[in-house]
PLY file of the C-alpha trace (Angstrom):
ply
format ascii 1.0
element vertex 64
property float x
property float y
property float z
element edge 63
property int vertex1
property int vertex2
end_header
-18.95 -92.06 -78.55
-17.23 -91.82 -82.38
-13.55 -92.33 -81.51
-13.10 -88.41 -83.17
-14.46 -86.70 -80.26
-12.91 -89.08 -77.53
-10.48 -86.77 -77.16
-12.61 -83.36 -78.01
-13.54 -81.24 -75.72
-17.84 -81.02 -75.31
-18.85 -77.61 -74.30
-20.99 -77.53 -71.21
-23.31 -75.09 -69.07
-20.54 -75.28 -66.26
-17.27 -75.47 -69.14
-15.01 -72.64 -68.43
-14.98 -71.50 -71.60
-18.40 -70.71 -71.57
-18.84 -68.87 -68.58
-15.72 -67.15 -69.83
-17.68 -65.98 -72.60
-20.42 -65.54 -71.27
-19.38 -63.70 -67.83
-19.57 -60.13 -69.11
-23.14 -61.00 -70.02
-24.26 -61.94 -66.96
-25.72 -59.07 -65.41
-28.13 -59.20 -68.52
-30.18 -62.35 -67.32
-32.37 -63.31 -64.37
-31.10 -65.87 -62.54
-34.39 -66.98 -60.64
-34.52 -70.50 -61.50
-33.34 -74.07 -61.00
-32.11 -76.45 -63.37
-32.26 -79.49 -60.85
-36.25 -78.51 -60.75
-36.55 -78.45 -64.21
-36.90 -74.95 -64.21
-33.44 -73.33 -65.76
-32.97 -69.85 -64.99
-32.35 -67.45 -68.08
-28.64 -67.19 -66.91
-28.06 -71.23 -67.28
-30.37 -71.29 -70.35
-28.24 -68.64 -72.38
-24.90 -70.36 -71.11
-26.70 -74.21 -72.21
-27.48 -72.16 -75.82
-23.83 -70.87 -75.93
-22.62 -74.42 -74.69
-24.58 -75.62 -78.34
-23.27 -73.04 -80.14
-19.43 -74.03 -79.02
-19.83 -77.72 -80.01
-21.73 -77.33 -83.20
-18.40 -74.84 -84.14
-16.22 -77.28 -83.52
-18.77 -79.87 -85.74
-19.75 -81.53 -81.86
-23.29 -82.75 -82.74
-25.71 -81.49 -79.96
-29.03 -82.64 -78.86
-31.53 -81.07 -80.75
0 1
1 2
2 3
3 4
4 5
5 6
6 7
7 8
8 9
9 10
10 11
11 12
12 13
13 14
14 15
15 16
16 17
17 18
18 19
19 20
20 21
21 22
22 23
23 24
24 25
25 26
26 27
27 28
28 29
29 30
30 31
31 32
32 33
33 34
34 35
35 36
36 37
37 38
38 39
39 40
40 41
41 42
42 43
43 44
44 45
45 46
46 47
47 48
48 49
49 50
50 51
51 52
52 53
53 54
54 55
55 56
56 57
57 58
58 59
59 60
60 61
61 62
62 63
């Protein structure tokens, strides 16, 4: 890890600020699913795509 984002914060599905944002939204997206199956539910993928979002704001490279 570059020594500038030791101390950065990464975005993640289960990062509060994402489900902060993302909370009033969640009524909007089916939550049948399971990431550990390999099978993400719409819920977890649209909090993984705001998760992306986050880091590539604050110029966090994310997988592509």
């Amino acid at each position: 890890m570059p020594e500038r984002h030791s101390k950065r914060h990464v975005h993640s599905l289960i990062c509060e600020h994402v489900l902060d944002d993302m909370r009033p939204h969640e009524a909007e997206y089916d939550h049948e699913g399971s990431l550990r199956n390999g099978n993400p539910s719409e819920w977890q993928m649209a909090c993984m795509r705001h998760a992306d979002e986050l880091n590539r704001r604050d110029g966090i490279e994310v997988a592509a």
